[in-house]
TORDRENNU-504419 format. One line per 8 residues: number of its first residue (from 1); their letters; for each residue x, y, z of C-alpha. Coordinates in nm, 4 decimals, always signed. Example, Ala and Ser with C-alpha at 12.3 -4.5 7.8 and 13.67 -1.06 7.14 Angstrom:
2
1	as	+1.2300 -0.4500 +0.7800; +1.3670 -0.1060 +0.7140
END
This chain:
323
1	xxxxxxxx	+0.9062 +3.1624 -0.6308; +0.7630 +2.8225 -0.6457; +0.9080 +2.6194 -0.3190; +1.0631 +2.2906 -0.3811; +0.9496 +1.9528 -0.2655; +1.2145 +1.7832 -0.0327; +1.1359 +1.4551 +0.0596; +1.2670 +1.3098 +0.3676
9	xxxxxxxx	+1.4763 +0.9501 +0.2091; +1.4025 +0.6321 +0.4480; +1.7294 +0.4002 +0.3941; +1.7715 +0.0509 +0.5581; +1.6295 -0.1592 +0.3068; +1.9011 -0.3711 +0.0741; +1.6526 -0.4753 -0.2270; +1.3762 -0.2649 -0.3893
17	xxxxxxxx	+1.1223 -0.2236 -0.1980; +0.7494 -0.3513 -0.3109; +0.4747 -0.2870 -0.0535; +0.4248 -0.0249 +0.2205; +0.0867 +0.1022 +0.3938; -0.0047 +0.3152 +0.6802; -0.1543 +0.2558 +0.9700; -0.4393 +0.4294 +1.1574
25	xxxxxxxx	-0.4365 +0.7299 +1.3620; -0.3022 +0.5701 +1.7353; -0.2725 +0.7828 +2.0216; +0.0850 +0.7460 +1.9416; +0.0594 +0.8549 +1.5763; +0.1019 +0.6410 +1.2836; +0.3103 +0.4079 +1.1668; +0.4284 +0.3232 +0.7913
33	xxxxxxxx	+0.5109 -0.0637 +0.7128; +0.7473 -0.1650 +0.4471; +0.7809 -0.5019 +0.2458; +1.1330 -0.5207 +0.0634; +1.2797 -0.8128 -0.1568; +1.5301 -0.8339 +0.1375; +1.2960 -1.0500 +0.3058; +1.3214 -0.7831 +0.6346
41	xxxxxxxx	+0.9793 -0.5615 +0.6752; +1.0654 -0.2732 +0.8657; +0.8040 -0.0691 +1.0756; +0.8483 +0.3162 +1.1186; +0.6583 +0.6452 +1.2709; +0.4312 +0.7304 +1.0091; +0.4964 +1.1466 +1.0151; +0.8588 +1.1546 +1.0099
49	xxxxxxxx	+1.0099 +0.8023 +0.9090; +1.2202 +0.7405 +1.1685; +1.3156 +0.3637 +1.2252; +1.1281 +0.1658 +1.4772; +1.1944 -0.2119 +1.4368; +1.2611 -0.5350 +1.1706; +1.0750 -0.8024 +1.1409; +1.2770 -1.0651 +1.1667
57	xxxxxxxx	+1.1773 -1.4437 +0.9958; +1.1133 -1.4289 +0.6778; +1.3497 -1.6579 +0.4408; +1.2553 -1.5084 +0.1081; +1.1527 -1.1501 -0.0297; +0.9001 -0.9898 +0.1214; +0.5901 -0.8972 -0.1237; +0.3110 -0.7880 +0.1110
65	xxxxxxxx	+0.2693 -0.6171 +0.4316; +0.0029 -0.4065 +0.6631; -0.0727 -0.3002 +1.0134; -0.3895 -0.3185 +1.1891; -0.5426 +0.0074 +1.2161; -0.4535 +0.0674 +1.6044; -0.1002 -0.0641 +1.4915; -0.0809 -0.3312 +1.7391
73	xxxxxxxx	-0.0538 -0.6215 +1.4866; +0.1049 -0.6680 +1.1896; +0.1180 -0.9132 +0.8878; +0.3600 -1.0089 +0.5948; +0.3324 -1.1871 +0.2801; +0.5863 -1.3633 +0.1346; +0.8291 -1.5641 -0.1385; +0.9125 -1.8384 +0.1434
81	xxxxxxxx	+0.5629 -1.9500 +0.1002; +0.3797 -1.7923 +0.4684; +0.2275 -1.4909 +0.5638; +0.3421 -1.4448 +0.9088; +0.1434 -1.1921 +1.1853; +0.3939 -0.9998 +1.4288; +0.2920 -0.8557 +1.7069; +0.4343 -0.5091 +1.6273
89	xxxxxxxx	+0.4426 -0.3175 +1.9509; +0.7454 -0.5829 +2.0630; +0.8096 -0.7323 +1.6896; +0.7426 -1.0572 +1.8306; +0.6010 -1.3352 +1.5323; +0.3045 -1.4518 +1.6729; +0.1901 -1.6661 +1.3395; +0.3145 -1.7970 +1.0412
97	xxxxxxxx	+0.0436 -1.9321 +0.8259; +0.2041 -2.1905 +0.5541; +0.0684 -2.1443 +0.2172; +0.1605 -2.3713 -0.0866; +0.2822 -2.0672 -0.3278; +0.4149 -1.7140 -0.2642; +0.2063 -1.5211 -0.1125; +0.1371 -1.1580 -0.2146
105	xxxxxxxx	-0.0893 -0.9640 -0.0470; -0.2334 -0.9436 +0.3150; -0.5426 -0.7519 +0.4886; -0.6707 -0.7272 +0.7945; -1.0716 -0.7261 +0.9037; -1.1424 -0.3973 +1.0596; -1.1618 -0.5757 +1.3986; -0.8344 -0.7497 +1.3405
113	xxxxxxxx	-0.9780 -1.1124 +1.3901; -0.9319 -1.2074 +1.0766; -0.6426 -1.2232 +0.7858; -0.7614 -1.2412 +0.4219; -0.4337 -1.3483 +0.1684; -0.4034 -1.4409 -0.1392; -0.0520 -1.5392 -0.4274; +0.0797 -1.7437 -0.6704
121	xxxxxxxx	-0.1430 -2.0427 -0.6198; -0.4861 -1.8276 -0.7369; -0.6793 -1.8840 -0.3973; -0.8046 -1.6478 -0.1643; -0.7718 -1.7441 +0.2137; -0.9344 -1.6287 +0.5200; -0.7442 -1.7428 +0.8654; -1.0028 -1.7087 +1.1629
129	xxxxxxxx	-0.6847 -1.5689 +1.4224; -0.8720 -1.6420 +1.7287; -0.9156 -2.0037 +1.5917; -0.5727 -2.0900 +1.4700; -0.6197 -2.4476 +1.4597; -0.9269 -2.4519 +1.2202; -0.8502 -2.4774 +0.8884; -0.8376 -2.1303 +0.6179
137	xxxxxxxx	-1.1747 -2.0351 +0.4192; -1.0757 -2.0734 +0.0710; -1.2086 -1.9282 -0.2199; -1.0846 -2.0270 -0.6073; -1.1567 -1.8557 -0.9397; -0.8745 -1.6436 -1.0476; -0.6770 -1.8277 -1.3529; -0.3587 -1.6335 -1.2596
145	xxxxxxxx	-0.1614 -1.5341 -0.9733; -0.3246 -1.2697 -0.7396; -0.1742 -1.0047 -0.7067; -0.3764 -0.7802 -0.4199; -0.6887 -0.8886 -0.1923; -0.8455 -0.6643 -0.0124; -1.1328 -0.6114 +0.2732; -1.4458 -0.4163 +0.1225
153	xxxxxxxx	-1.8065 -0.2746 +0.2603; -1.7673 -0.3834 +0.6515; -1.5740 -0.6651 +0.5440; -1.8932 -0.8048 +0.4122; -1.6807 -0.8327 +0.0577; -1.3914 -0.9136 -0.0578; -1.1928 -0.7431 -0.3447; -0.9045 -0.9127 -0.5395
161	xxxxxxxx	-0.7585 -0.8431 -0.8252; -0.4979 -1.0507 -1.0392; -0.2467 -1.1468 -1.3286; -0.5853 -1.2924 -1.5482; -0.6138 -0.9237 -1.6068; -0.9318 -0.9028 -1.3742; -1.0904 -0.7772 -1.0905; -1.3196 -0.9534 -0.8557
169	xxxxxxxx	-1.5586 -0.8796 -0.6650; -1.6656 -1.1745 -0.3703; -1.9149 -1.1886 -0.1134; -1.7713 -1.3016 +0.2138; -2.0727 -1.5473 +0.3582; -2.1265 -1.7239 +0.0818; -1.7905 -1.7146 -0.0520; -1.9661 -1.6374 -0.4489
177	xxxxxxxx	-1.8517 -1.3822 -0.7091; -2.0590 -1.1067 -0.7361; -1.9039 -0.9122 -1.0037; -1.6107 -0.9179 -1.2160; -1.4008 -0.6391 -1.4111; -1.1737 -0.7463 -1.7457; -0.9051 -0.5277 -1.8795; -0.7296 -0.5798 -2.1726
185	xxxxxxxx	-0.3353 -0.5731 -1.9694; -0.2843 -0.6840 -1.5641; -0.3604 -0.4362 -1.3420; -0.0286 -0.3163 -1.1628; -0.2536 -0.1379 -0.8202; -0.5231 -0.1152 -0.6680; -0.6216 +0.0754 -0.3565; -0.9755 +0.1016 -0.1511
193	xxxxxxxx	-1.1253 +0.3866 +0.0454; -1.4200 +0.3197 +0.2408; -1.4806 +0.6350 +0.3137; -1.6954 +0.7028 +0.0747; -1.6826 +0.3133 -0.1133; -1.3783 +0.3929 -0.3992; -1.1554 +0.1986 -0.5612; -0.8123 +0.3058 -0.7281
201	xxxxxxxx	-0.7072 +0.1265 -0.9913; -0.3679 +0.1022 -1.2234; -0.3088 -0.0461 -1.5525; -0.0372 +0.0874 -1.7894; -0.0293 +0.4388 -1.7954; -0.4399 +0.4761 -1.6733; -0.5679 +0.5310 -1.2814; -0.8807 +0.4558 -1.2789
209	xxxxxxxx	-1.1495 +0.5262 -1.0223; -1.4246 +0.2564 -0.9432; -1.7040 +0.2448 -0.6745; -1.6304 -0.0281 -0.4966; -1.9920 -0.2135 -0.4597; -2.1099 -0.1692 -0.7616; -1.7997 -0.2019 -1.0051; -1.8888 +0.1001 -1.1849
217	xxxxxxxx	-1.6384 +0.3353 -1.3266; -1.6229 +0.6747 -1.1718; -1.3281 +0.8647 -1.3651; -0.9864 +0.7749 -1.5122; -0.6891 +0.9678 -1.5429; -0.3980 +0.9371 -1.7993; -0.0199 +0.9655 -1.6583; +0.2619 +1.0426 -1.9111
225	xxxxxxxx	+0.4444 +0.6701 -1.8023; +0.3558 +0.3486 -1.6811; +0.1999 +0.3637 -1.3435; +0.2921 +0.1068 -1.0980; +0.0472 +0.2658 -0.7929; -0.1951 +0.5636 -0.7081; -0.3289 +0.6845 -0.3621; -0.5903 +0.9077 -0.3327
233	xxxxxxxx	-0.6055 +1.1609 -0.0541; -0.8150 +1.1634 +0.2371; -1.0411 +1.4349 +0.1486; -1.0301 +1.3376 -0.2682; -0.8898 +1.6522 -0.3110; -0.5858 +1.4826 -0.5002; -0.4207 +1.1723 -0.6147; -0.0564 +1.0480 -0.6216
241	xxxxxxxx	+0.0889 +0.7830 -0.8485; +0.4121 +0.6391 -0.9384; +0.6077 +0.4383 -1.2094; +0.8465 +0.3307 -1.4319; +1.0373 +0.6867 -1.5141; +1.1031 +0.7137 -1.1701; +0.8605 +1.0434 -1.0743; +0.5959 +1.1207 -0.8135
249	xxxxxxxx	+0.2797 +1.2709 -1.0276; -0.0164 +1.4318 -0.7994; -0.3545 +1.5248 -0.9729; -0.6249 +1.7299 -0.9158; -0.8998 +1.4600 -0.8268; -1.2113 +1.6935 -0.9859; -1.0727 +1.7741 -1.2889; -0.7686 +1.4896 -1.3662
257	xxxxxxxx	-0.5099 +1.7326 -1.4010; -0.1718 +1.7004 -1.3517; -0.0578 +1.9500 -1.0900; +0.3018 +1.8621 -1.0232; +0.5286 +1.6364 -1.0509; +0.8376 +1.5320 -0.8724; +1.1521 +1.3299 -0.9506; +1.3402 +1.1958 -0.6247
265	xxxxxxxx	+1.4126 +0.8070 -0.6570; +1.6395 +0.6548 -0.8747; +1.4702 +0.3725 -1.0030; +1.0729 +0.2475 -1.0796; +0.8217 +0.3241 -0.8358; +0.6741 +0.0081 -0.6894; +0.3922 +0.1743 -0.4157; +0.2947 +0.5190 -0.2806
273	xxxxxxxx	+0.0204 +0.5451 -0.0188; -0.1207 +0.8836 +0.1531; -0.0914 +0.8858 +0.5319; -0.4125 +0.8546 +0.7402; -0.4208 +1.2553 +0.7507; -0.3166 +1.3420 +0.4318; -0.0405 +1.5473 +0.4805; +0.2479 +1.3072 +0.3317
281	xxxxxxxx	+0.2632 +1.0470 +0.1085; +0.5273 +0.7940 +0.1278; +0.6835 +0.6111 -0.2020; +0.8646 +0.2934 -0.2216; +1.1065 +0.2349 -0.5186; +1.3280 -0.0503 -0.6720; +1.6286 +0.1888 -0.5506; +1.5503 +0.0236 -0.2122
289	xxxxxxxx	+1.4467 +0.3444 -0.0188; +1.1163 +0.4660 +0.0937; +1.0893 +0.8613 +0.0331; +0.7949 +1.0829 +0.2294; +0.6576 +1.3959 +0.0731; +0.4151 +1.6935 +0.1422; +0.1090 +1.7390 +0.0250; +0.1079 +2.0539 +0.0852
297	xxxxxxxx	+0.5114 +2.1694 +0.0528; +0.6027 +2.4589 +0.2695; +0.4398 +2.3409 +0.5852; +0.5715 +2.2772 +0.9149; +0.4770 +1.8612 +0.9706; +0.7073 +1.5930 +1.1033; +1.0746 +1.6906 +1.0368; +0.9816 +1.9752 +0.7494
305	xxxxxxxx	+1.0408 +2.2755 +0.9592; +0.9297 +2.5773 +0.6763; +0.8015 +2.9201 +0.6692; +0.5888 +3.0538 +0.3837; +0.6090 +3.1935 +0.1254; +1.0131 +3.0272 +0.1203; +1.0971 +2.7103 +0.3044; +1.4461 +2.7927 +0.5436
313	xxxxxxxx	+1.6375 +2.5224 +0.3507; +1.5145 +2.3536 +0.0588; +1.8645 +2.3222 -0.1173; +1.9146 +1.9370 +0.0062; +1.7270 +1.6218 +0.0618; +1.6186 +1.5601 +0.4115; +1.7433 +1.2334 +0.5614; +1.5518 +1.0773 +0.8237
321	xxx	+1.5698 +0.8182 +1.0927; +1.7946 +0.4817 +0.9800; +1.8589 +0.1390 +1.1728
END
């Protein structure tokens, strides 16, 4: 008897939620940040989902958000025009950083000095946070809204990609394009590993699999809908992505196949991301909830308490922790 994925439902949010990504692996575990059209991220424990705090500020929807990889800081992007940095251990706002457009995306250097964004108004900034008096690094050459900007190779590059249906690849000192991919439709996702120098790509129904210095394509995969995100796992063992008919798919990463799939929201997928171990992967949807699953279902982790071969009760959703 096959055993049935329960995912554990994260409610709180009031609009569909856009954005969500995982911290590192703290001493205290790891934490999961969420960026919701309701203009309030919300911070939880990574492994079980259970409510920790709202950041409070914001005065439009909420399109961006991370944590710094020891979870200490956080940072938002957003429709009022800032991207704001919290200090997330007391959810204290320690910056907000005005912008002259939406902004979309957010990403921290690995040494948390320094906040790359990017939105609406086709720039790329960097904001020196020990400096916050001088003025943002800015780098144009998009034609369209960005969409995601991302930290790559030490944070010796930068990665963006955008609504001119491209992908860019910039080095950070002299602030140049070094490469730059075209695709026929906007790309909806895109995710990077450095472990091991990959980047996940979506664009209509394809996930696509680039290495991430040279721009050269790896593998793609087809899904049976339009795919709004993919994650790949830790170890590349699988991949996870999610879209417009509402479903979780996970694929064999060697051979592209489609292993399961699993219907639990009840609208689009906007973002799923694998945790910093690879044992869940959490899913935010326009239904306004984020939803955690196994990667490997039967397993005792976090608030799945199972026995194999037959999980003890995997007749109902699991609920977890709400504000």
């Amino acid at each position: 008897m096959a055993m049935r994925q329960t995912p554990l439902t994260c409610s709180g949010h009031t609009r569909p939620v856009v954005d969500l990504a995982f911290s590192g692996i703290t001493p205290f575990g790891y934490f999961l940040i969420s960026a919701c059209k309701d203009g309030k991220p919300m911070l939880r424990q990574g492994d079980t989902g259970d409510w920790i705090g709202t950041f409070l500020g914001h005065k439009g929807a909420v399109w961006g958000a991370t944590l710094n990889m020891d979870a200490t800081k956080a940072a938002t992007a957003a429709a009022d025009f800032t991207a704001k940095v919290w200090d997330s251990v007391s959810g204290d706002e320690v910056l907000s950083l005005a912008h002259k457009h939406i902004v979309k995306s957010v990403n921290f250097t690995q040494d948390s000095n320094h906040l790359l964004t990017a939105g609406n108004d086709k720039l790329l900034r960097i904001f020196d946070l020990s400096n916050t008096d001088a003025a943002p690094q800015e780098i144009a050459g998009h034609g369209a809204a960005i969409k995601k900007a991302l930290w790559c190779n030490d944070d010796k590059q930068i990665l963006s990609a955008a609504d001119d249906k491209t992908i860019r690849l910039w080095d950070r000192t002299s602030m140049e394009e070094v490469k730059t991919l075209t695709f026929n439709t906007s790309v909806s996702s895109m995710e990077y590993m450095a472990d091991g120098e990959i980047l996940v790509i979506t664009y209509g129904k394809t996930i696509a699999f680039y290495n991430a210095l040279s721009l050269e394509l790896i593998k793609t995969a087809e899904a049976p809908a339009p795919i709004n995100s993919a994650s790949l796992h830790p170890e590349k063992d699988f991949f996870v992505a999610g879209g417009e008919d509402f479903k979780l798919y996970k694929f064999d990463y060697g051979t592209q196949e489609e292993l399961e799939s699993y219907k639990g929201h009840f609208g689009p997928v906007h973002c799923v991301r694998f945790s910093p171990d690879g044992e869940l992967y959490a899913s935010g949807s326009e239904d306004g909830t984020l939803r955690l699953w196994q990667t490997a279902v039967g397993k005792t982790y976090g608030l799945w308490k199972c026995v194999l071969p037959v999980c003890l009760d995997n007749s109902s959703e699991s609920q977890c922790g709400e504000p």
